[in-house]
N, C-alpha and C positions, 0 to 999 in steps of 0.2 A: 568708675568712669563718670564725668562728667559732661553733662550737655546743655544748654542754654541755650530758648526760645527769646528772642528778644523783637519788638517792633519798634517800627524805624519813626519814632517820636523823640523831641529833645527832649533830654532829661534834666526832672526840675527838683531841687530836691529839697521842698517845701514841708514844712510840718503841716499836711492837711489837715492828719487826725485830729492835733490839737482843733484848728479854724475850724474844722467841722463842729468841736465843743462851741465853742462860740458862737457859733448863732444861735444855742438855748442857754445861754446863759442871763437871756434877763427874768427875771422872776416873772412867775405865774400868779393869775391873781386868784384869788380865792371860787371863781365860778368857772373856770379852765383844768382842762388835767391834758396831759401829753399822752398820746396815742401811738400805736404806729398801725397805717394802713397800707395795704398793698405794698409794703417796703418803704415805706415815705412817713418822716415825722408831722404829725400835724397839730394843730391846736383846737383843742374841740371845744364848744361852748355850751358849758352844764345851763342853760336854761328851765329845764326841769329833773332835778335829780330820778336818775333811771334804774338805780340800785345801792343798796344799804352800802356797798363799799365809797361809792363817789359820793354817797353823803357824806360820810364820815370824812372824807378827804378835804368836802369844800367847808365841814365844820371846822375846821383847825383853824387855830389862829396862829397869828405869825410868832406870838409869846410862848406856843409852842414849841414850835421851830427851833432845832438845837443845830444843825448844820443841814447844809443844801450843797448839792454836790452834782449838777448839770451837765449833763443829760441823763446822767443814771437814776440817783436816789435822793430824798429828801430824809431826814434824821429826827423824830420828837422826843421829846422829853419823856413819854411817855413806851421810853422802846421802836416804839411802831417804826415801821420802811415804809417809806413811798414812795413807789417806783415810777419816773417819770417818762421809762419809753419801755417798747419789749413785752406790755403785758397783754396785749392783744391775740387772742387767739381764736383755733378755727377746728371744728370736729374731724376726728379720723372717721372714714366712710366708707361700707363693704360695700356701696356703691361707687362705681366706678368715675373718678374722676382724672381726664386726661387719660386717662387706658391704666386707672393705675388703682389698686385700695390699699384699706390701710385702719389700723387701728391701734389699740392703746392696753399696755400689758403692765401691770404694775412687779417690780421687778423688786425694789425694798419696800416691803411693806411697814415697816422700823421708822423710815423716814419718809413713805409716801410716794416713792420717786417710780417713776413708770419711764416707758418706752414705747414710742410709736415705730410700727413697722411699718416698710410701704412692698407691694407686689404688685406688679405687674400682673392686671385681670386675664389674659392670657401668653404666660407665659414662652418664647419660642420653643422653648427643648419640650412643651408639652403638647404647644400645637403640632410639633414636626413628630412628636414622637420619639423625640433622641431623649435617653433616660440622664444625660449629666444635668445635673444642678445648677444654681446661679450664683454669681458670683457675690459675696457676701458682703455688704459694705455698713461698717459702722463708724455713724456720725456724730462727732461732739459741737455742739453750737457753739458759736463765740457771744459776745456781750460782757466783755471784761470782768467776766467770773459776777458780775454785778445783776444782766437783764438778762432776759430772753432767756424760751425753751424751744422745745422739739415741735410745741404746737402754736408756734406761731404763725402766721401768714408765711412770711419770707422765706422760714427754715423749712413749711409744709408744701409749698410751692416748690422751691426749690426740689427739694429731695425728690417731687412727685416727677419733677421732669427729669431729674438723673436716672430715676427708677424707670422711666421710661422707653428712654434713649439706650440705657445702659444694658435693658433687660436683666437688671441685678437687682435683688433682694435689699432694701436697705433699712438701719436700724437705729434712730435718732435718739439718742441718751441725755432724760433727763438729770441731772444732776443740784446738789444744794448749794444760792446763791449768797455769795458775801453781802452786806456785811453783817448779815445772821449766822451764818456761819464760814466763818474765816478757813483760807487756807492752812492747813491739808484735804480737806474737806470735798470740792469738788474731785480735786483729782484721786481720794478713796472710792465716791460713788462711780466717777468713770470707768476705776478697775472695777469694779465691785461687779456693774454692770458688764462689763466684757465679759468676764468670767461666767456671769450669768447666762449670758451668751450662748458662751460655748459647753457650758455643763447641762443644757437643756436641747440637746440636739437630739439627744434621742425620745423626748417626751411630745404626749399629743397636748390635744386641749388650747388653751391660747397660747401655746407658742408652737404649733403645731405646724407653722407656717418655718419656722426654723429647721424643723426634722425634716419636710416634706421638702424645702424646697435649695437650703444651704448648703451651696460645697463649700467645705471648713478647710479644703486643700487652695482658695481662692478667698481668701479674708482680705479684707483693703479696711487700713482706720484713715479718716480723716477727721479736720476740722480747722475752722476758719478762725481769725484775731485771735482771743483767749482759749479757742478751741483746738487751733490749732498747737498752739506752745502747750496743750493735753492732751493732743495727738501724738507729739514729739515723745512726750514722757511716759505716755502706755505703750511707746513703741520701745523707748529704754525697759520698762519693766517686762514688757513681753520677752524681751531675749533674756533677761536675768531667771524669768521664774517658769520657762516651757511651758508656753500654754499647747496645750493635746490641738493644735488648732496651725495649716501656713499660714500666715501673715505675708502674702505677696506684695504691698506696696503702701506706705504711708503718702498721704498727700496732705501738705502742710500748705495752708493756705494763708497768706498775709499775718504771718504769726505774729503776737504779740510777747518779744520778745524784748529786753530792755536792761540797760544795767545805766549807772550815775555817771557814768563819762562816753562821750562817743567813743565810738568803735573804730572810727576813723575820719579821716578830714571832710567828710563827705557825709559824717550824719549830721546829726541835728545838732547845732553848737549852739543855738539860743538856750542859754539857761534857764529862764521861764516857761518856757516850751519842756524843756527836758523837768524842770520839779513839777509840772504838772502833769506828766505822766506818770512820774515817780510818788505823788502825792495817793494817787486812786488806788495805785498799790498797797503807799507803805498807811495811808489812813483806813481805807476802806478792806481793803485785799484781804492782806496780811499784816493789820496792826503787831502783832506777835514775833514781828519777822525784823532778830538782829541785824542781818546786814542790810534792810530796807530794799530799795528795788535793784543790790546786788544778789540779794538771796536768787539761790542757785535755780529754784521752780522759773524767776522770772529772767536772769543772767544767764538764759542757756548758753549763749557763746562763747561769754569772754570766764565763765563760773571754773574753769578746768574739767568739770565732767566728762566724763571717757562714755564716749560716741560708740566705739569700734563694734560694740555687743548689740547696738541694733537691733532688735526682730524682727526683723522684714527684710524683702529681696531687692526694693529700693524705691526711692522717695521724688516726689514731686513737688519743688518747694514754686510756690507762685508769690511773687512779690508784685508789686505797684508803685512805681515813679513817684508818683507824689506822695507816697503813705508815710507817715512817721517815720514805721518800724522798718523800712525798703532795706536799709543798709543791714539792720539785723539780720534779717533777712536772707539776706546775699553773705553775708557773714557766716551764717550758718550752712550753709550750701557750703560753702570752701571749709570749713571747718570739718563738715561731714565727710569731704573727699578727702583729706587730709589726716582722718583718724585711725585707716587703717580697716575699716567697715567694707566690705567686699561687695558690695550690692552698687545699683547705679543712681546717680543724682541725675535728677533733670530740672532745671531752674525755668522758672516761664514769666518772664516780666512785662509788665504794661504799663508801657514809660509813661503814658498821658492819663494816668489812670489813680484814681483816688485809693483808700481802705476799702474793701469788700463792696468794690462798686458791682460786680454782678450780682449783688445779692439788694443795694439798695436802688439799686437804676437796672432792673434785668433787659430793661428795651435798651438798653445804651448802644451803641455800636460795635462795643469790643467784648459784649458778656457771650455775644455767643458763641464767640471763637475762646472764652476762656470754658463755657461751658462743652464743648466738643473737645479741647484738650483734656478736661477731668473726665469726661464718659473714657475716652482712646485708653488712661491711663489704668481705668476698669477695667477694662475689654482688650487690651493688649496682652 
């Protein structure tokens, strides 16, 4: 069954994503590096270098410099990334913030990669007394497989008010970013971690928050742009390999999904708009990757993959008006209903609405009715 949330805005169908690139696309000068704060790109001015890494940053010269690729990463000669937005981050706290803690569990120790959990400092089913659990929610960040983790402002805010509202447990997974290591790569540590997940349900110690407090019969995965098109594919592997674990609902958030021809009369037909989405992929992503931004990880709609095996009992796909990816999007909604997958789609669009604008604009006017449709879809 299908169902579809739509507000009553015209619909525009503007390549934001791209114009959003665009406004960082003039170079940085050597005493600046890009930030992000509270959700918001900024430009900060190294006046006096504040740590061995931003020296090292405003030491490079431009003769360095082997490719620049704005707003994500900078390229040297000498290997090195330099990440121009997403690297800003904020400590997890057994003190409570917003009614909520949370901390930091390293999950591969192999490749370093951790997990922030977030709980709710007094849980309802504990204050009231009623022995069921909470409902489990694990998060894959977006940032085009390029920036950003679990502990950033935007994703740590975020989650903290989901965990709030929602009174569910939730579990933001770090994972390894391109173009150090290239696709298949993130979406191994995403299973890697789920799995982790759920095979520590029964142990105490730092994930003892999982045993104590998880009902594994109420699993929800989500995630946002590149997170979400990682949500989409742990939720295909989940049905393939039986995780001991329900997977009640995926919710796919402005996926980042894409392939070399539009989808229909109605996406994006600029051609330079479309190779440079297809460029971050097939240069940075997934250099390795024969069919380029047809490869099936990023082509989830039009790739032929058989949907019908799903793991989960059904999905929340949220698109945006003016986002790139809208029409994928909406694409993939219909394709979902279409396959034969027995669970329910509910499509939630906001026609006047950019990429992941509740997460970069959360006082906006429309984030908090996007944010009470993701709690509903928890708690439903």
């Amino acid at each position: 069954m299908l169902r579809r949330i739509a507000l009553s805005y015209p619909l525009r169908s503007h390549p934001l994503f791209i114009r959003h690139f665009h406004r960082y696309y003039q170079p940085l000068s050597p005493s600046q590096t890009a930030v992000i704060l509270s959700g918001r790109h900024y430009l900060r001015l190294l006046s006096t270098p504040t740590n061995t890494t931003l020296r090292c940053i405003s030491s490079q010269t431009s003769s360095d410099l082997v490719s620049e690729h704005p707003p994500f990463v900078r390229i040297y000669k000498d290997g090195r990334v330099e990440r121009l937005a997403g690297t800003e981050t904020i400590p997890a706290s057994l003190t409570p913030q917003n009614g909520v803690v949370s901390k930091d569990v390293v999950y591969s120790p192999d490749h370093n990669l951790s997990v922030r959990l977030f709980l709710p400092h007094r849980p309802t089913e504990l204050v009231t007394g009623n022995n069921n659990k909470l409902p489990l929610l694990i998060y894959i960040h977006g940032g085009a497989w390029l920036i950003g983790s679990p502990f950033s402002p935007i994703y740590h805010n975020f989650l903290t008010e989901v965990v709030k509202t929602a009174n569910c447990l939730a579990v933001s997974v770090q994972y390894r970013l391109a173009p150090e290591n290239p696709i298949p790569a993130a979406y191994e540590d995403s299973w890697s971690a789920i799995q982790w997940i759920i095979s520590h349900s029964n142990e105490s110690g730092p994930v003892e928050w999982i045993n104590k407090h998880a009902d594994f019969n109420r699993v929800f995965l989500a995630g946002d742009s590149a997170g979400g098109n990682m949500a989409h594919h742990m939720a295909v592997r989940a049905g393939k390999e039986k995780l001991n674990a329900r997977i009640k609902g995926t919710a796919i958030v402005h996926p980042a999904f894409w392939a070399k021809e539009p989808i229909d009369e109605l996406d994006v037909q600029d051609g330079e708009a479309r190779r440079r989405v297809a460029e971050v992929w097939e240069k940075l992503v997934s250099p390795g990757s024969v069919d380029g931004a047809d490869d099936p990880w990023f082509n989830v709609v039009g790739s032929g993959s058989d949907f019908s095996g799903l793991g989960c009992e059904k999905v929340l796909v949220a698109v945006a008006g003016r986002d790139v990816f809208v029409r994928q999007g909406l694409g993939y909604a219909e394709k979902l209903k279409k396959s034969g997958w027995r669970g329910d789609v509910e499509v939630m669009e906001e026609e006047d609405e950019d990429h992941c604008f509740h997460l970069l604009n959360p006082c906006s006017e429309n984030a908090p009715r996007f944010m009470t449709r993701f709690v509903e879809f928890i708690t439903g």
